[in-house]
C-alpha positions as CSV (number, residue, x, y, z in Angstrom):
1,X,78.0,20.8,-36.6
2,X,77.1,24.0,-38.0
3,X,79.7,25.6,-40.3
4,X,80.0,30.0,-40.3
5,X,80.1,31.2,-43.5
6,X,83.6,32.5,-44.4
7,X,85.0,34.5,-46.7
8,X,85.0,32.4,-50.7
9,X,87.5,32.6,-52.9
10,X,86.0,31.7,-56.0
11,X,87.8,30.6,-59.5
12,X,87.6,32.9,-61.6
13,X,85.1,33.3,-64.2
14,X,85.2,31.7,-67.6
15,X,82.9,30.0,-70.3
16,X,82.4,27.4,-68.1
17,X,82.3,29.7,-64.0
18,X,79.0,28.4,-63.2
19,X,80.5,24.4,-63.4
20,X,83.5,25.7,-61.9
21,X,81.8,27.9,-59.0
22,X,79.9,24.1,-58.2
23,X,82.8,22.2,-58.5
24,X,84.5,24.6,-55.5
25,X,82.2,24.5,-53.9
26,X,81.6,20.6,-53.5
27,X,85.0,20.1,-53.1
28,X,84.9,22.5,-50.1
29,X,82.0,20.7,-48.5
30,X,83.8,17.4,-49.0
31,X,86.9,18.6,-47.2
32,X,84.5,20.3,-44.5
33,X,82.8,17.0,-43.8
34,X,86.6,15.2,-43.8
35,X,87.4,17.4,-41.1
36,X,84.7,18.1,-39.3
37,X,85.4,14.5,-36.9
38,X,89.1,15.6,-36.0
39,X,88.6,19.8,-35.5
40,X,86.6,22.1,-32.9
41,X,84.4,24.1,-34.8
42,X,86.7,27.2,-34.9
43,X,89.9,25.2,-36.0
44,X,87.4,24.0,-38.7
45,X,86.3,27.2,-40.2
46,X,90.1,28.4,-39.7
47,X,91.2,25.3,-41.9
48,X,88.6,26.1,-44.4
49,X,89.6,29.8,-44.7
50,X,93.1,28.3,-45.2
51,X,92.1,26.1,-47.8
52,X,90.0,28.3,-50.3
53,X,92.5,31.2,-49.9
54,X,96.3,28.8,-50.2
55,X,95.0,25.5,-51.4
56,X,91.8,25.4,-53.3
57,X,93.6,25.3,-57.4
58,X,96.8,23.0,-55.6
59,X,97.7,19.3,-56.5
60,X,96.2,16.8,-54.0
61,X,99.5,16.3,-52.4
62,X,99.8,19.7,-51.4
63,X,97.3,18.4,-48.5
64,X,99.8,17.5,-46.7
65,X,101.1,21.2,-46.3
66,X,97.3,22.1,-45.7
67,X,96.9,20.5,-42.8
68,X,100.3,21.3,-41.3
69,X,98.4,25.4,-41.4
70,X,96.2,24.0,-39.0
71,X,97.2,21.3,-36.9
72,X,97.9,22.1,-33.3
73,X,98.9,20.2,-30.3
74,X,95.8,18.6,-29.6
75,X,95.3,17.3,-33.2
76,X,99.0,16.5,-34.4
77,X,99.0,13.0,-33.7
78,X,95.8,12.5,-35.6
79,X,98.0,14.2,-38.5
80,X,97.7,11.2,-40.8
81,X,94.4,9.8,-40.3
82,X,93.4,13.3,-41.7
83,X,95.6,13.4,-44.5
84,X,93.9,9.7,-44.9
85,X,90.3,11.2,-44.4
86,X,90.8,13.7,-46.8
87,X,92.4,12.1,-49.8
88,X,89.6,9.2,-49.4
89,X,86.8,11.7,-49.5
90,X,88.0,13.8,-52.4
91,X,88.9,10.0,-54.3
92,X,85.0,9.1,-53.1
93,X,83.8,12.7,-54.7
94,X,85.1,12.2,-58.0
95,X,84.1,8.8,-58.6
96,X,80.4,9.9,-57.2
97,X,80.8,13.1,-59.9
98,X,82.0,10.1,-62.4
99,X,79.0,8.1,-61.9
100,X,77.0,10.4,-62.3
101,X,77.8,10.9,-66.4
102,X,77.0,8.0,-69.1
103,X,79.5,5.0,-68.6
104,X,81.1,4.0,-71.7
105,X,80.2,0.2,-73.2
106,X,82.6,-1.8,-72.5
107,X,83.0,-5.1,-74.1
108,X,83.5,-7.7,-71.3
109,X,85.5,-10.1,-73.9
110,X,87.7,-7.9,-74.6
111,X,91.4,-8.3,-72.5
112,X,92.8,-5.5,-70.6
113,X,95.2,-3.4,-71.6
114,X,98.4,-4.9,-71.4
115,X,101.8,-2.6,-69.6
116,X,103.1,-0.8,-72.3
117,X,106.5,1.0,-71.9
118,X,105.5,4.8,-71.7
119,X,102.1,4.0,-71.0
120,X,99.9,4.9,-67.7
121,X,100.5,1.8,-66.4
122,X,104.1,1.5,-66.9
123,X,104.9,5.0,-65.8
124,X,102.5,4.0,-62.2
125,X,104.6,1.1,-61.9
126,X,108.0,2.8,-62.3
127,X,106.8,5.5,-60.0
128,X,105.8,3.5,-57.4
129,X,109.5,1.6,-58.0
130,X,111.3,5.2,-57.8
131,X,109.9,5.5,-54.8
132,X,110.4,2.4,-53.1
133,X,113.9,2.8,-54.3
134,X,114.9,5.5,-52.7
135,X,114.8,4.1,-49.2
136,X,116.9,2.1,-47.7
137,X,116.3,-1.6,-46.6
138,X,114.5,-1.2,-43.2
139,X,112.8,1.8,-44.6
140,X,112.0,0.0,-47.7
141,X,110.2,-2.9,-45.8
142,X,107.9,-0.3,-43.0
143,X,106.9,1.6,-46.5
144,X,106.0,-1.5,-47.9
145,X,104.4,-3.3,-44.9
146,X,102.0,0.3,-44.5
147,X,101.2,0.9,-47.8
148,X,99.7,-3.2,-47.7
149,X,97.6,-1.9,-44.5
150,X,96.4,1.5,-46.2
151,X,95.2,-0.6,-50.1
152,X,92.5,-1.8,-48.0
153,X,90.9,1.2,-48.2
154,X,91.6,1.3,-52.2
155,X,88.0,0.6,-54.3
156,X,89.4,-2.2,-57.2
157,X,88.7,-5.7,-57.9
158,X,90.2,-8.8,-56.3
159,X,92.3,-8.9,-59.3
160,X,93.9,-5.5,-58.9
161,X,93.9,-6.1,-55.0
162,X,96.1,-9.3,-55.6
163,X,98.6,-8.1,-57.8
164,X,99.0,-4.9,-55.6
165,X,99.7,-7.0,-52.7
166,X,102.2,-9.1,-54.5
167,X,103.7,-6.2,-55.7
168,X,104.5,-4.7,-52.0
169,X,104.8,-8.0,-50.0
170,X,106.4,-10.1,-52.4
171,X,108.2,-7.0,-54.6
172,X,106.7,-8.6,-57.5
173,X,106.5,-7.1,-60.9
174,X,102.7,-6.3,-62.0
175,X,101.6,-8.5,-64.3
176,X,101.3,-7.7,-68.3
177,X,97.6,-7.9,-68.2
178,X,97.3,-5.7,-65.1
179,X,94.8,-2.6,-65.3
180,X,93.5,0.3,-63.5
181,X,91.8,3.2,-64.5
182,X,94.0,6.5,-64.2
183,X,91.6,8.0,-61.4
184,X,92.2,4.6,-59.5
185,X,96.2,4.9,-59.8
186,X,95.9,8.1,-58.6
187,X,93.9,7.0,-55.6
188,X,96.4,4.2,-54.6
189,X,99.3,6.6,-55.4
190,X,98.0,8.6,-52.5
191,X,97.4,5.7,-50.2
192,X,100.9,5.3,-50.7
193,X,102.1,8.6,-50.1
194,X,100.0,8.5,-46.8
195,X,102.2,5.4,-46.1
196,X,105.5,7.6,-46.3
197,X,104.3,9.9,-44.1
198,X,103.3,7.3,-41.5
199,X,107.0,6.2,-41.7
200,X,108.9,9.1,-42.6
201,X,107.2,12.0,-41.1
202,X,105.6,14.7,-43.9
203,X,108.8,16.3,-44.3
204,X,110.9,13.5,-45.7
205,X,107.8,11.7,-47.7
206,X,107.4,15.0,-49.8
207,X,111.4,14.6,-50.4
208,X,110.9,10.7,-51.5
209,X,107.8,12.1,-53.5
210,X,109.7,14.4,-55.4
211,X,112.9,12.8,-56.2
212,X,111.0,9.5,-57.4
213,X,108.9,12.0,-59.9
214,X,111.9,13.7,-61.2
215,X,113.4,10.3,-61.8
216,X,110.7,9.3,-63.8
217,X,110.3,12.6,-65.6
218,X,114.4,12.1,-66.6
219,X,113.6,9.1,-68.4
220,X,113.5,9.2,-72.5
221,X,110.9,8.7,-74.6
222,X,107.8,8.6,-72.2
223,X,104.2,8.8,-74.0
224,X,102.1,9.7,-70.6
225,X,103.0,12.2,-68.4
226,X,104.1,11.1,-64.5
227,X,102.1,14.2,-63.7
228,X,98.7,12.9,-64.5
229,X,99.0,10.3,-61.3
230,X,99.4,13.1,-58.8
């Protein structure tokens, strides 16, 4: 599919425009590509006008609102499987831009990290809790039952996959010695808010979103920032 040029709204310039200026525009071509399987070629270069005028500096979850811009009668019941699309490819660009810098050595003997309160991993826990929380028992158990389907598409180990799936089927607490890098939590936090909207409809899973965050941002005392998972 060929793509039209349209109009760029570009960051604006700093000590550091040129890394910004290719980071746009990567990000831009990764969305294009997202979309390009679900939108005529107009509705594409429509959505992408939409994008790098409205949406280009916003939160991931603000995708959600993107795509409602755009989505007509012939693409609203592919609604989710774009919002899916497009939080997997921008997950996939970041750990490609990742790899692409000197990995840290990592000493294999060394245990993980354990859960500790205030930490990253305590404050992903307690968020994905909060959110769980705020539905009630039939809604509960759909939200659980879609987010198992949607960690299948989440890249982490066996070990991660396990205690995930124990966590949603079983309502298990994760385990002391679980661990996840940041960028990972942020990618199954997604998954999961991809999940709400398959049951709740975009509307409500924004609502659920939001009052699980403020919950979490009431709470005394926290050393990492709910805010850094989104």
């Amino acid at each position: 599919m060929h793509l039209h040029s349209s109009p760029l709204t570009v960051p604006k310039a700093n000590s550091t425009g040129i890394e910004d200026k290719e980071s746009f525009m990567m990000k831009k071509m990764t969305i294009a590509n997202a979309l390009a399987p679900h939108l005529s070629e107009d509705r594409l270069e429509e959505a992408l006008i939409i994008w790098e005028h409205k949406y280009a500096h916003q939160p991931t979850f603000a995708l959600q609102r993107f795509i409602s811009e755009f989505c007509d009668n012939n693409v609203q019941g592919q609604r989710s499987k774009i919002l899916q699309a497009l939080f997997l490819a921008l997950n996939n660009s970041t750990v490609t831009q990742a790899a692409e810098e000197p990995a840290p050595v990592v000493n294999k003997n060394i245990e993980a990290a354990p859960v500790t309160q205030g930490g990253a991993t305590a404050i992903f826990e307690q968020l994905l809790a909060a959110i769980l929380s705020g539905l009630n028992h039939d809604l509960n158990q759909r939200v659980r039952l879609e987010a198992q389907h949607q960690l299948k598409h989440l890249k982490a180990n066996a070990v991660v996959r396990r205690d995930l799936m124990a966590f949603f089927s079983q309502g298990y607490s994760l385990p002391t010695s679980f661990y996840m890098e940041i960028k990972t939590m942020r990618e199954c936090i997604n998954l999961v808010y991809i999940a709400l909207c398959e049951v709740l409809g975009p509307v409500k899973a924004d609502d659920v979103l939001h009052n699980a965050i403020q919950r979490i941002e009431k709470q005394p005392n926290n050393r990492f920032s709910v805010r850094e998972l989104l």
